[in-house]
Backbone of each chain as ProteinMPNN parsed JSONL, in Angstrom:
{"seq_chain_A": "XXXXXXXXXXXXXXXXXXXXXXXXXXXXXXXXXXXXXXXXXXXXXXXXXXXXXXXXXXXXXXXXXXXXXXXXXXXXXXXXXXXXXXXXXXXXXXXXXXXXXXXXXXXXXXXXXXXXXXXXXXXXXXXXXXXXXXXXXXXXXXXXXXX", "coords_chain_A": {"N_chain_A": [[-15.112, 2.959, -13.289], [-13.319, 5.095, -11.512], [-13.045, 6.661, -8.005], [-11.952, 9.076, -5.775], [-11.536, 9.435, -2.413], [-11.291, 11.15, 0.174], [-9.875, 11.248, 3.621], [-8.954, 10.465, 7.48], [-5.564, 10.708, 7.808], [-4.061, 8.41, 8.439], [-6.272, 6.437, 9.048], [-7.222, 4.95, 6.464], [-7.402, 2.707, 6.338], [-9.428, 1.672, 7.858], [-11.562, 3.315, 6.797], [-12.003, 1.774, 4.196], [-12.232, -0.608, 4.914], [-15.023, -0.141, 6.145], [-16.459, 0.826, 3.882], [-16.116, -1.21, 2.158], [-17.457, -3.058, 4.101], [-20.112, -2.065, 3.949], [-21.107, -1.667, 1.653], [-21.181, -3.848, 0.39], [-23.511, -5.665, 0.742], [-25.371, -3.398, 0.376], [-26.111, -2.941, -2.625], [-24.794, -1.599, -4.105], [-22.598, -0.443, -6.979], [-20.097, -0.903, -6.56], [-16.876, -2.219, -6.71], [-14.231, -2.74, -6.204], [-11.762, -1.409, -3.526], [-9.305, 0.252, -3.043], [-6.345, 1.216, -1.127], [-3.469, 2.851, -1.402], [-0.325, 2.684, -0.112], [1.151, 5.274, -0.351], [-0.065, 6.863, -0.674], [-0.945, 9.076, 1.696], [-4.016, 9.465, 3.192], [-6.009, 9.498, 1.575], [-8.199, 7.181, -0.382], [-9.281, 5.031, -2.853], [-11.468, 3.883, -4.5], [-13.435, 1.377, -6.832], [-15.913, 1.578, -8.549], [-18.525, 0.836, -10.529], [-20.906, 2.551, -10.986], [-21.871, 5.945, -10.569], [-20.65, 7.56, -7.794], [-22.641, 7.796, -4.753], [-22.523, 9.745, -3.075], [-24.398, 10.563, -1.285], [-25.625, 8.432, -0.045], [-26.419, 6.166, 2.058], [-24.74, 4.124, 2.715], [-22.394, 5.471, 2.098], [-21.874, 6.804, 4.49], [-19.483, 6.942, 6.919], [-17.268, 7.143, 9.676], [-14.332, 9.083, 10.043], [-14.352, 9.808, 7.355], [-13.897, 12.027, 4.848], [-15.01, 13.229, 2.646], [-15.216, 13.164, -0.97], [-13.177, 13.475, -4.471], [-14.34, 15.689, -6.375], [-15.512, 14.262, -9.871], [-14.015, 11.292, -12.156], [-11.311, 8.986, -11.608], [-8.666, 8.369, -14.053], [-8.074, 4.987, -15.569], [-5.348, 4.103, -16.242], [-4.03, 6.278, -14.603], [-3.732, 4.926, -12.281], [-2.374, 2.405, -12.468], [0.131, 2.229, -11.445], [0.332, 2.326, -8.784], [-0.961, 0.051, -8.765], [1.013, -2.027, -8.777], [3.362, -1.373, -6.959], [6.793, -0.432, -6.581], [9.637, -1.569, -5.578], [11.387, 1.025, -2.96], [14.014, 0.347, -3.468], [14.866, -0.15, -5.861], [14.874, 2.492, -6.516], [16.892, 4.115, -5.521], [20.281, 4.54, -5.083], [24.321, 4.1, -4.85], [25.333, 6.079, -2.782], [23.031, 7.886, -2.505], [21.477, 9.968, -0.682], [19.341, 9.698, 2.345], [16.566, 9.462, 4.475], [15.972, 8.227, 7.292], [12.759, 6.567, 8.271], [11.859, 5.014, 10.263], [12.686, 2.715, 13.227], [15.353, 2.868, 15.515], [17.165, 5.362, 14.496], [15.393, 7.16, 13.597], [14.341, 9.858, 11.291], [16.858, 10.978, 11.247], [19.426, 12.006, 8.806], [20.982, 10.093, 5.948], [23.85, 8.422, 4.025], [23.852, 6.623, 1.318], [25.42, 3.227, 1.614], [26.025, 0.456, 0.354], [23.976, -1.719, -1.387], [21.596, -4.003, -0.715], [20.628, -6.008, -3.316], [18.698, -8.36, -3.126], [18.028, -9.644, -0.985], [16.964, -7.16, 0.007], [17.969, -5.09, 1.713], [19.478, -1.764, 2.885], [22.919, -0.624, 3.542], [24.035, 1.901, 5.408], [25.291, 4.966, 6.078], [25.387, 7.51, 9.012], [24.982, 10.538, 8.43], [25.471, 13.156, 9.979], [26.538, 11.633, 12.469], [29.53, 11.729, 14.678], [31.692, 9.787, 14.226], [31.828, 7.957, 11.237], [29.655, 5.106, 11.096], [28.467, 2.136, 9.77], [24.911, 1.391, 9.439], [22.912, -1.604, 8.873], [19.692, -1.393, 7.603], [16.275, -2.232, 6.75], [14.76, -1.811, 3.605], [12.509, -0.719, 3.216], [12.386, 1.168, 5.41], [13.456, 3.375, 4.506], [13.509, 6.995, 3.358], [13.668, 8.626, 0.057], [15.92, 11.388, -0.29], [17.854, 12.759, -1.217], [18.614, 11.572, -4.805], [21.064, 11.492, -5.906], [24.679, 11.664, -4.656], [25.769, 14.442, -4.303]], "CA_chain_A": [[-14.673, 4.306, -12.927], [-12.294, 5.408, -10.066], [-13.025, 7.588, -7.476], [-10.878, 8.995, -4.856], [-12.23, 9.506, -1.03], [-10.726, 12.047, 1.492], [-10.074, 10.078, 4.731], [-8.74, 11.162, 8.01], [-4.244, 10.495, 7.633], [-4.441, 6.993, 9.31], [-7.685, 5.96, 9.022], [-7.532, 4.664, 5.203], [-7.528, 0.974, 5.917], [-10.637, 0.899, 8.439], [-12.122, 3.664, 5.966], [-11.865, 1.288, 3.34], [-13.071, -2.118, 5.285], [-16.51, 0.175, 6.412], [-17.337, 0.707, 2.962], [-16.593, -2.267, 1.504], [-18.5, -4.15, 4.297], [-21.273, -1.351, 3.579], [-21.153, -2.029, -0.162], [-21.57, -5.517, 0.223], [-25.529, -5.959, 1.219], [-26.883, -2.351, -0.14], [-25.856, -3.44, -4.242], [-24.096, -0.459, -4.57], [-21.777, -1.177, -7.415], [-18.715, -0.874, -6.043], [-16.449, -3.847, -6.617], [-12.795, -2.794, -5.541], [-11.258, -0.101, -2.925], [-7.483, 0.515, -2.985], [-5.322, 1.919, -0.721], [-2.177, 2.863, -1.875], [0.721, 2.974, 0.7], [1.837, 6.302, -1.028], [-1.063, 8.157, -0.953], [-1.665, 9.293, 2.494], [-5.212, 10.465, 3.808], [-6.725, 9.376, 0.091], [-8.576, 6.076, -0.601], [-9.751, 4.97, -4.639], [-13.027, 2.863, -4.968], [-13.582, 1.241, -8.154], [-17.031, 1.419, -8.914], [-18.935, 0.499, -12.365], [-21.601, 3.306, -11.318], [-21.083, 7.007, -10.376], [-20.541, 7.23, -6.41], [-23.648, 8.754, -4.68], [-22.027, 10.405, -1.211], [-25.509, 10.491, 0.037], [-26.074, 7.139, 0.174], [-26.118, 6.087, 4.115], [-23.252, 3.169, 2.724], [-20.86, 6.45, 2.61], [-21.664, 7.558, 5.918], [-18.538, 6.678, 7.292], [-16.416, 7.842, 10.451], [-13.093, 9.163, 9.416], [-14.473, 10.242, 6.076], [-13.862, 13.597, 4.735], [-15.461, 13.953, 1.486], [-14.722, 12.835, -2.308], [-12.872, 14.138, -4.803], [-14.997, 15.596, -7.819], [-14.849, 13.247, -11.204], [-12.959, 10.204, -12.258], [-9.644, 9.049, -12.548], [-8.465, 7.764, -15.576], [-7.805, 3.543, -14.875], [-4.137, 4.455, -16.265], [-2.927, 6.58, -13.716], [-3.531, 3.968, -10.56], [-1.508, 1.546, -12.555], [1.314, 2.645, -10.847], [-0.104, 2.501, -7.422], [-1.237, -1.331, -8.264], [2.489, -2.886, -8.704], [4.63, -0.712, -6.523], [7.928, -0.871, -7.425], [10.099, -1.214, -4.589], [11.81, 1.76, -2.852], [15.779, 0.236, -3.077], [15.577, 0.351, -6.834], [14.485, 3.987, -7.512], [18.116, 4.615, -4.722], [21.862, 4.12, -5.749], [25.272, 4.233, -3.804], [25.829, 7.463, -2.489], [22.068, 8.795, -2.362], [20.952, 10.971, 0.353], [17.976, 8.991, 2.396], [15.994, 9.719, 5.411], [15.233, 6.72, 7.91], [11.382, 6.655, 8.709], [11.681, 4.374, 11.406], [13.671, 2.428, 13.888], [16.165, 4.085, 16.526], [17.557, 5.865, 14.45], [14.036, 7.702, 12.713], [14.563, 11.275, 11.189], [18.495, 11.085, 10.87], [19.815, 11.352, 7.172], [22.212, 8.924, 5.68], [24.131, 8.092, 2.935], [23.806, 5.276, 1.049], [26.987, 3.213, 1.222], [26.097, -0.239, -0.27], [21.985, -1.868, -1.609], [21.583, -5.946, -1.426], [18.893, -6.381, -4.257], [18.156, -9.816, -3.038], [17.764, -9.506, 0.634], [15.928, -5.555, 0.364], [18.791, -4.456, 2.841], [20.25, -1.633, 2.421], [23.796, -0.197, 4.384], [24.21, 3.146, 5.432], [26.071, 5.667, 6.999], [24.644, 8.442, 9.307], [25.419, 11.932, 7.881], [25.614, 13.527, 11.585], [26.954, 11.06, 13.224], [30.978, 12.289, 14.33], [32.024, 8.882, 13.707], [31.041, 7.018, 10.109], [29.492, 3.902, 11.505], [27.78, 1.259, 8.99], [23.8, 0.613, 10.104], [22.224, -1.926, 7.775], [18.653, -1.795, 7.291], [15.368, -2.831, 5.48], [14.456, -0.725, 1.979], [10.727, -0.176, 3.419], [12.651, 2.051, 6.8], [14.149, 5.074, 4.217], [12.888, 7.812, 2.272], [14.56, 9.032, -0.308], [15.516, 12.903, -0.212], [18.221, 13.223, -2.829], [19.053, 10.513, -5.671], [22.586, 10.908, -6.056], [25.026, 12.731, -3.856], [26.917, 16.031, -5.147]], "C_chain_A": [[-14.052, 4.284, -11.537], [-12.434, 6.358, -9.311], [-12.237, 8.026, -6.181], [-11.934, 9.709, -3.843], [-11.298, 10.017, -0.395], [-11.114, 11.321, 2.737], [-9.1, 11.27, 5.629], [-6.969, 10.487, 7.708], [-4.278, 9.367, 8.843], [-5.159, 5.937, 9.475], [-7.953, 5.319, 7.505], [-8.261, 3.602, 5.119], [-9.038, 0.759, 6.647], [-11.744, 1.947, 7.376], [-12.942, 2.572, 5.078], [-12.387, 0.183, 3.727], [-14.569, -1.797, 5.567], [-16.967, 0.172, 5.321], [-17.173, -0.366, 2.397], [-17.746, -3.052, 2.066], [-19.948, -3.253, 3.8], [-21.748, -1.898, 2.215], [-21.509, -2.731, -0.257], [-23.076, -5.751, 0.01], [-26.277, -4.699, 0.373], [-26.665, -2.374, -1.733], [-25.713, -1.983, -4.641], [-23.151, -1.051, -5.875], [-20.295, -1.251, -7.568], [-17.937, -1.554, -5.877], [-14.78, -3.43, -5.883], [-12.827, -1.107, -4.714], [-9.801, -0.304, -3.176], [-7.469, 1.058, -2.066], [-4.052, 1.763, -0.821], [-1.444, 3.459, -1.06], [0.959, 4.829, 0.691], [1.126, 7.369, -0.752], [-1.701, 8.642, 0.372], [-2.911, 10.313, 2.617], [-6.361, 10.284, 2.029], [-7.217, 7.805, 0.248], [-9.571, 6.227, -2.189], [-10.615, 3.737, -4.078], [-13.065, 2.82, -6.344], [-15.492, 1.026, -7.994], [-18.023, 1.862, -10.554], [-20.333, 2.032, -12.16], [-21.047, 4.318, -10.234], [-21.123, 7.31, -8.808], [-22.132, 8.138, -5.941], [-23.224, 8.818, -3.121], [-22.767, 10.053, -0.479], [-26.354, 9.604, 0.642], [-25.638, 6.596, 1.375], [-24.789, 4.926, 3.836], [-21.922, 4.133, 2.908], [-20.92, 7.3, 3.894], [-20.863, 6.615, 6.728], [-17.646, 7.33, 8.455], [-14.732, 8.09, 9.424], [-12.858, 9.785, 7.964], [-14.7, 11.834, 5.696], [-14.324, 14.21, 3.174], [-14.845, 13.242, 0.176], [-14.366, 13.528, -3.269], [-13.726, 14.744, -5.879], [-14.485, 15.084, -9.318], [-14.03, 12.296, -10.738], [-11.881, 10.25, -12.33], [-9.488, 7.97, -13.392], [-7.649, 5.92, -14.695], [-6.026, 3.387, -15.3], [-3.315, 5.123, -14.752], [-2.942, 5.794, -12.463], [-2.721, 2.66, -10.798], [-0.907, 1.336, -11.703], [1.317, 2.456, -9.419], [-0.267, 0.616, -7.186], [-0.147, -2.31, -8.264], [3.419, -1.677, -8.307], [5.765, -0.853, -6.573], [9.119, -0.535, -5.783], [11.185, -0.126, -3.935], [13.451, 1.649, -3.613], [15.777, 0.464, -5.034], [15.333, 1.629, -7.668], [16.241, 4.742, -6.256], [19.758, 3.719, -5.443], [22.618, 4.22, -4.908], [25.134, 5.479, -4.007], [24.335, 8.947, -2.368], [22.001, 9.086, -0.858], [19.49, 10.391, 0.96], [17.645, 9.71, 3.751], [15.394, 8.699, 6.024], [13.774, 7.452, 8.329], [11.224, 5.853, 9.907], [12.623, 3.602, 12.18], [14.44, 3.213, 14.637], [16.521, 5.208, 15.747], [16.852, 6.914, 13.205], [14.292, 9.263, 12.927], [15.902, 11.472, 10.98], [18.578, 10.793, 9.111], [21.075, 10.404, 7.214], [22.426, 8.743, 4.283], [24.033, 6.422, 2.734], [25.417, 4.457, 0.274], [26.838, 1.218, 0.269], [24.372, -0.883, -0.17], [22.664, -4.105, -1.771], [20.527, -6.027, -1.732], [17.982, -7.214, -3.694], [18.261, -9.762, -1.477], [16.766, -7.718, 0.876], [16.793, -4.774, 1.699], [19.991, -3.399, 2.305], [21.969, -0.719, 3.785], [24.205, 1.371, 4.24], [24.841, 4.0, 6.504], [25.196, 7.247, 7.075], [25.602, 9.674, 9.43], [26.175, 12.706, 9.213], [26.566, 13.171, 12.369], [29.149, 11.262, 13.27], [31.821, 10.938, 13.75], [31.455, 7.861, 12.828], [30.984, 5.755, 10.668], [28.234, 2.9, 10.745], [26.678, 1.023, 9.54], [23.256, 0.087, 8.436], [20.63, -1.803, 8.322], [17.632, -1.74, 6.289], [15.182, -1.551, 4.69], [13.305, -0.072, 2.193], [11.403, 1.35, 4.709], [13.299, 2.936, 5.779], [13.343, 5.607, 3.318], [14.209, 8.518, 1.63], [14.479, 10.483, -0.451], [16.714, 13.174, -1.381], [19.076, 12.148, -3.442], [20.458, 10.659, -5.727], [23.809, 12.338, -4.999], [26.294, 13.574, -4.224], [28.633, 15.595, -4.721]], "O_chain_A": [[-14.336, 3.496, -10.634], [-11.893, 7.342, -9.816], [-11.87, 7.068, -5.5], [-12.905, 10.369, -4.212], [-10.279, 9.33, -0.324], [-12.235, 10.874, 2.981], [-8.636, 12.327, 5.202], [-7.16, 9.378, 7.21], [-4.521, 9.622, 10.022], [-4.862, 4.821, 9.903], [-9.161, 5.154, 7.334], [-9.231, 3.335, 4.41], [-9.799, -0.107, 6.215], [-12.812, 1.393, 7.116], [-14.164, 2.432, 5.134], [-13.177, -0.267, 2.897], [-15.414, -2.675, 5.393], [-18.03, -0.447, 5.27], [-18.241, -0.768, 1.935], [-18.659, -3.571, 1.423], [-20.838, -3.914, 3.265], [-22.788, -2.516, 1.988], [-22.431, -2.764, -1.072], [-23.568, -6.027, -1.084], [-27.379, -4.803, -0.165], [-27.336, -1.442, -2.175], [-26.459, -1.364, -5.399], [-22.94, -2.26, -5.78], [-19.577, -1.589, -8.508], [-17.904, -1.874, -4.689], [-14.405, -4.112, -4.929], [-13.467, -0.096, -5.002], [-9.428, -1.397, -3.603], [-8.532, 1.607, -1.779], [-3.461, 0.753, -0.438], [-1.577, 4.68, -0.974], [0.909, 5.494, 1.726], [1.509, 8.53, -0.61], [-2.931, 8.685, 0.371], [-2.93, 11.503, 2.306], [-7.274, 11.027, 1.669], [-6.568, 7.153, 1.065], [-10.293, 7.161, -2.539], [-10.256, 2.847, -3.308], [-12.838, 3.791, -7.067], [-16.029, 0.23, -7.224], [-18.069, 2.847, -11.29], [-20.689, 2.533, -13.227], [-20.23, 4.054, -9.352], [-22.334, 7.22, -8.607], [-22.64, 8.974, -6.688], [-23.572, 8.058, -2.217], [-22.562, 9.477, 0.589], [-27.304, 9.716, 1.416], [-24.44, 6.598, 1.656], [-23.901, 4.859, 4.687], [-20.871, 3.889, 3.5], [-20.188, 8.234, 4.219], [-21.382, 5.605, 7.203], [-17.167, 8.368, 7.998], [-14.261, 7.451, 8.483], [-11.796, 10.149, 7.459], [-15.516, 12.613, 6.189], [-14.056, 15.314, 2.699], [-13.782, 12.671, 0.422], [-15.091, 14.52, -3.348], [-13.87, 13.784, -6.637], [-13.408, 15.377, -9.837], [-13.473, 12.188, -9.646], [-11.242, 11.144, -12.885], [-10.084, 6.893, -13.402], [-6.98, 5.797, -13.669], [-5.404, 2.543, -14.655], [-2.393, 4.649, -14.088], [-2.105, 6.066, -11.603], [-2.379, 1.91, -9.884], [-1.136, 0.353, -10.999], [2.413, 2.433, -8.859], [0.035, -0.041, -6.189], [-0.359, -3.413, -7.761], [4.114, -1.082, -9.13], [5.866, -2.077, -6.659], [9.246, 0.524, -5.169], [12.254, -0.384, -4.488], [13.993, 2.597, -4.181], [16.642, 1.197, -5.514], [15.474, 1.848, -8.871], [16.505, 5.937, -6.389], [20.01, 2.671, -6.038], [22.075, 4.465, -3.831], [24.875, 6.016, -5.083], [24.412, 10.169, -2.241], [22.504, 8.362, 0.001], [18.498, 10.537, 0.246], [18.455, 10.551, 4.142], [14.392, 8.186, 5.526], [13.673, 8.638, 8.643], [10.255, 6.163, 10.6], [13.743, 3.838, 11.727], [14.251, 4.417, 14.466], [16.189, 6.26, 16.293], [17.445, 7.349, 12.218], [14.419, 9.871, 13.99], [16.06, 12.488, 10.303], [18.1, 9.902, 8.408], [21.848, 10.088, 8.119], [21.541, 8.843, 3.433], [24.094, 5.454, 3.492], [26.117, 4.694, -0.71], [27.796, 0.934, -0.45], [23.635, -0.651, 0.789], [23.426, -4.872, -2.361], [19.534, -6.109, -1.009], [16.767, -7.019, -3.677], [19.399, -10.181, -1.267], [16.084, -7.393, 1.848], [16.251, -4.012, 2.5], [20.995, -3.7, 1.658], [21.611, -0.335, 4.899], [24.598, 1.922, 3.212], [24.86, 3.676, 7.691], [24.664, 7.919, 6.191], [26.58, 9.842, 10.159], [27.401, 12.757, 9.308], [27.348, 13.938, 12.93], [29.907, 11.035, 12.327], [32.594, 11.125, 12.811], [30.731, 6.978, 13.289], [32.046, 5.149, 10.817], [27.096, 2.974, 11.208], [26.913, 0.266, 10.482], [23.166, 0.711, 7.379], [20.408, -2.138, 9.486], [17.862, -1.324, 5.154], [15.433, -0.426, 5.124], [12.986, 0.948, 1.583], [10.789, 2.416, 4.736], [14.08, 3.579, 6.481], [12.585, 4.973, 2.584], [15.266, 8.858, 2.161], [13.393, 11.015, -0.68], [16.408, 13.797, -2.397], [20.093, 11.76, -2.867], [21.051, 9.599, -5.525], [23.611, 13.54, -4.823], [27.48, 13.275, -4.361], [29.56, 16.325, -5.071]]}, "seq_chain_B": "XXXXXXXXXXXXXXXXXXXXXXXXXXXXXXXXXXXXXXXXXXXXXXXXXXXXXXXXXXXX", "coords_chain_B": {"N_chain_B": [[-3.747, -9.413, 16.881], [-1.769, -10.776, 14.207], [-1.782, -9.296, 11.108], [-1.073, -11.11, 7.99], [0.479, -11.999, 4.93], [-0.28, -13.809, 1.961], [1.864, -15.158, 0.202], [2.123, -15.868, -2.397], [-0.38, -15.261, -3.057], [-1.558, -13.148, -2.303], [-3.263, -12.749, -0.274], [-4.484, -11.456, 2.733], [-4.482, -12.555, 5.477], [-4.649, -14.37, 8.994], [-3.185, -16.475, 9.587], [-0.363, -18.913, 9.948], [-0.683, -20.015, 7.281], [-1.537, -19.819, 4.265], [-5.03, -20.537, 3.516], [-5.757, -21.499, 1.007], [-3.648, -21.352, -1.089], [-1.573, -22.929, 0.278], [0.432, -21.726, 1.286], [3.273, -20.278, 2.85], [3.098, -17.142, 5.083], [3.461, -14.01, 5.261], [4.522, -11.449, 7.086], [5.792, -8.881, 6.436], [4.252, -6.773, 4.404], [2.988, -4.794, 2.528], [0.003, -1.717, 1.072], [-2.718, -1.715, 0.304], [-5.754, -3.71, -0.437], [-8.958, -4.299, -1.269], [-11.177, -6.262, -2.414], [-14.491, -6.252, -3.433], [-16.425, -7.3, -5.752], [-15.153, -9.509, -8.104], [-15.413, -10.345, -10.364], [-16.435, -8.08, -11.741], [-14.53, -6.221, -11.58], [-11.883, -4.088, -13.078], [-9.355, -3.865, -11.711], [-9.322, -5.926, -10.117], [-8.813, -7.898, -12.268], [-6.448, -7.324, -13.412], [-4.807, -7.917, -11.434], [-4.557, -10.399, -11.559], [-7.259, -11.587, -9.27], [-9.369, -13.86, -8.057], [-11.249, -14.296, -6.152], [-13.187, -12.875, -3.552], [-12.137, -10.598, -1.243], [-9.672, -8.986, 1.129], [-6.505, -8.205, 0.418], [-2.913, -7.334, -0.447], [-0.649, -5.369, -1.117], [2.287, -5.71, -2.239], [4.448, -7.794, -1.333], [6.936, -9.402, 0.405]], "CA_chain_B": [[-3.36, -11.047, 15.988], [-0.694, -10.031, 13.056], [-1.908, -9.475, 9.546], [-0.158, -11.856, 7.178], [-0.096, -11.577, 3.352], [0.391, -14.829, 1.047], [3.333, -14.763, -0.982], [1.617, -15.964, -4.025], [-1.591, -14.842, -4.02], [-1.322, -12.021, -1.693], [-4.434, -12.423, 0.426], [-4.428, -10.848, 4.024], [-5.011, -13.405, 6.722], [-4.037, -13.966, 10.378], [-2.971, -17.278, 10.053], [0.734, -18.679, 9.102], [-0.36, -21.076, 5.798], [-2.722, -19.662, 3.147], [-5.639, -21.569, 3.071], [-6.156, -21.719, -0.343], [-2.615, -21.89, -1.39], [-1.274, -23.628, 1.228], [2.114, -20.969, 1.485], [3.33, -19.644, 4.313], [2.754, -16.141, 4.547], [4.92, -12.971, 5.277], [4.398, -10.158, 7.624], [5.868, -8.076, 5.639], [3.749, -6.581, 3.416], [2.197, -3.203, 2.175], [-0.287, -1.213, -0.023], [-3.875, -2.401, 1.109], [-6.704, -3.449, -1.583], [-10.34, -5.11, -0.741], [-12.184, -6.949, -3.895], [-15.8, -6.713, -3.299], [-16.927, -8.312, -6.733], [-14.047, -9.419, -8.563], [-16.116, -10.442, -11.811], [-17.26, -6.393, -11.987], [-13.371, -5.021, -11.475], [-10.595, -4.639, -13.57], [-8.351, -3.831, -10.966], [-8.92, -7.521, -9.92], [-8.478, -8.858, -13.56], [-5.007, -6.91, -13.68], [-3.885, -8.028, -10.706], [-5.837, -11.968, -11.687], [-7.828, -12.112, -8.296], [-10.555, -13.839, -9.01], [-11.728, -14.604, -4.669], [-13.013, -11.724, -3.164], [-11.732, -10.07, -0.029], [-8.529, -8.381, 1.091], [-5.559, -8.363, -0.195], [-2.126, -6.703, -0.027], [-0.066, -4.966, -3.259], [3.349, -5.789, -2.287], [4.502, -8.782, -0.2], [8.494, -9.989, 0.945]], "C_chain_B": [[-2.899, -10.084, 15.1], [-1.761, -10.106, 11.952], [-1.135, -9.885, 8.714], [-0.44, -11.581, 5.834], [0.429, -13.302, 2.783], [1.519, -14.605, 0.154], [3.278, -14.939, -2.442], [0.315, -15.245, -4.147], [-1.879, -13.904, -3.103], [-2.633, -11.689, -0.824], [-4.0, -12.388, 1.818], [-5.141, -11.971, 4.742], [-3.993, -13.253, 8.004], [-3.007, -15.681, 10.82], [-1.185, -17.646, 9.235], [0.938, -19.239, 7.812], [-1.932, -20.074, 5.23], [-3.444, -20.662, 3.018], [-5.983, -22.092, 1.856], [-4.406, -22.301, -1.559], [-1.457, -22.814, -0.694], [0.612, -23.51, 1.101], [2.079, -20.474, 2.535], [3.685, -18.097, 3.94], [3.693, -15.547, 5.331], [4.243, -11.828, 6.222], [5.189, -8.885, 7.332], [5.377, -7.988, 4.262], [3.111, -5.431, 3.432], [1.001, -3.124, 0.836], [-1.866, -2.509, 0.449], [-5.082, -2.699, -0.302], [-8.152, -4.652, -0.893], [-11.209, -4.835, -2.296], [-13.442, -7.473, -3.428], [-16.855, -7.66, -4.265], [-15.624, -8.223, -7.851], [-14.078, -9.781, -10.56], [-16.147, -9.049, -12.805], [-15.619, -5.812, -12.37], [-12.354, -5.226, -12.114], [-9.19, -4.119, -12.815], [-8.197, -5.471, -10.44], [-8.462, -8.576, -10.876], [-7.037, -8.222, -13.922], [-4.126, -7.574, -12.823], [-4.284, -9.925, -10.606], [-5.92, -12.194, -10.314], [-8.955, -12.748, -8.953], [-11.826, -14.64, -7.331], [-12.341, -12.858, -4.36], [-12.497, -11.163, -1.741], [-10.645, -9.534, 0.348], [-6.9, -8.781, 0.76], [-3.937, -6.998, 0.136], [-1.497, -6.642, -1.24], [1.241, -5.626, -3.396], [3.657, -6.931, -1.301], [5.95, -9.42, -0.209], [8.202, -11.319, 1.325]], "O_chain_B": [[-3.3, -8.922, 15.032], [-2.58, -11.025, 11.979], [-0.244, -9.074, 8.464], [-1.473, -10.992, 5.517], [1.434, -13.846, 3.241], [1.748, -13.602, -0.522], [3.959, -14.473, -3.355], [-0.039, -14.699, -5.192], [-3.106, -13.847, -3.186], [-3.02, -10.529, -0.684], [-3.173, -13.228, 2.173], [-6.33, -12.217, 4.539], [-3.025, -12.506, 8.152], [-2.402, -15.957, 11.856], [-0.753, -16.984, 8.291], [1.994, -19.208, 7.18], [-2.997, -19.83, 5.798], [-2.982, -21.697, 2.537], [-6.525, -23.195, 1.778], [-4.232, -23.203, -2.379], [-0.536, -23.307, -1.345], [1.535, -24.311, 0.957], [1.067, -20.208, 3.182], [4.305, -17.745, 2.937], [4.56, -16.141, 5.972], [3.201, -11.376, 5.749], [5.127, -7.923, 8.098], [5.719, -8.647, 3.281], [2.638, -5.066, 4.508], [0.92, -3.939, -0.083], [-1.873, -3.698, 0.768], [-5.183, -1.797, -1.134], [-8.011, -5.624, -0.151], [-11.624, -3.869, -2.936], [-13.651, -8.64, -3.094], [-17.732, -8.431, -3.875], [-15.193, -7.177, -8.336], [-13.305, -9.599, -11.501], [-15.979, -8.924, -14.018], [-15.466, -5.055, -13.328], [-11.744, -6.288, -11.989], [-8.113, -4.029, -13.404], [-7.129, -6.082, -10.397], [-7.954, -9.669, -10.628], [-6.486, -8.77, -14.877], [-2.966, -7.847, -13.132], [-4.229, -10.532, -9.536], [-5.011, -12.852, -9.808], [-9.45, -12.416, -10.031], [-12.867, -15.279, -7.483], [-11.903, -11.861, -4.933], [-12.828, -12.099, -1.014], [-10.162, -9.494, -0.783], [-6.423, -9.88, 1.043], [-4.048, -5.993, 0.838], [-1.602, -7.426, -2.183], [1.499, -6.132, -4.488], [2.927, -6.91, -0.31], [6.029, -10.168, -1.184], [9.094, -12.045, 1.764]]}, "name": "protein", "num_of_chains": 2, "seq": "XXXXXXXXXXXXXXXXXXXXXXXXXXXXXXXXXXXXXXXXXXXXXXXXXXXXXXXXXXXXXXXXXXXXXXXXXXXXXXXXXXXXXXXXXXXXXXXXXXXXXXXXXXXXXXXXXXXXXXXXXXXXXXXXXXXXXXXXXXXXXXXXXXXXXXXXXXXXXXXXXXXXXXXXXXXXXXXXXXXXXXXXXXXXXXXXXXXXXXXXXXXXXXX"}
């Protein structure tokens, strides 16, 4: 069974290393945690029996509570082979850099190299169209194809 | 110290060769997972871990 854990937006990964090391020694039966990139401020525990909050292993900093019930071992598929951003984007989508100088500016997308994860883009704003390449992990996408 | 991921078998270390696979590993990598008993989980038999300890989903 899968349960999902309310964490503080940041805090997933050391969330997630306290209870495992917790888990470890008190034979809780808790064999996997996830955190999934995607899912900020959430963390999934796999555990074969039903979570018990009040067990001093979930007294945790950073921890904000669990969700009520399971989730089905289908829907975290999706979460366990992420599929990389560049091929859910095409020429001419609409992206949003997340990071690097030029973080928060939109851009079009003017050409994708599959095989390197780089993709080239031009900033919407900017008075003169000037080519910045970068990596597939630095954009979000805000609209798939552009009108 | 960096967090590295293996490129084959996607375990989180600090060093630049996988000890177990003996690849050189990637600092780029995302999507965080920790296998406490890997016998018990079928998130570890999907993804065939079969070591326990951290791991990474995605790795360049």
């Amino acid at each position: 069974m899968i349960y999902a854990i309310r964490t503080l937006v940041g805090q997933e990964k050391n969330v997630a290393r306290i209870i495992a090391r917790n888990v470890k020694d008190s034979g809780i039966g808790v064999s996997a945690v996830l955190v999934p990139e995607s899912l900020r401020g959430y963390i999934l525990v796999e555990s074969s029996t039903k979570l018990d909050l009040q067990n001093p292993a979930f007294k945790v900093p950073h921890m904000k509570g669990a969700i009520e019930g399971d989730i089905p071992y289908e829907e975290i598929k999706s979460f366990l082979k992420p599929e990389p951003i560049i091929a859910s984007i095409q020429k001419g989508s609409i992206v949003e850099l997340i990071s690097g100088p030029f973080k928060g500016e939109k851009a079009k997308v003017v050409r994708i190299d599959e095989s390197r994860e780089d993709v080239v883009l031009e900033l919407i704003e900017a008075a003169v169209p000037i080519p910045v390449t970068v990596k597939g992990d630095q954009i979000r996408l805000i609209q798939k194809e552009a009108d | 110290m960096v967090t590295k991921a293996c490129t084959r078998c996607h375990r989180l270390l600090e060093e630049d060769r996988c000890a177990i696979c003996n690849l050189a590993t990637s600092k780029n990598w995302s999507g965080f997972l920790i296998i406490v008993d890997p016998d018990e989980s079928p998130i570890a038999q999907e993804l065939q871990i079969t070591l326990p300890g951290e791991y990474a989903l995605r790795v360049r």
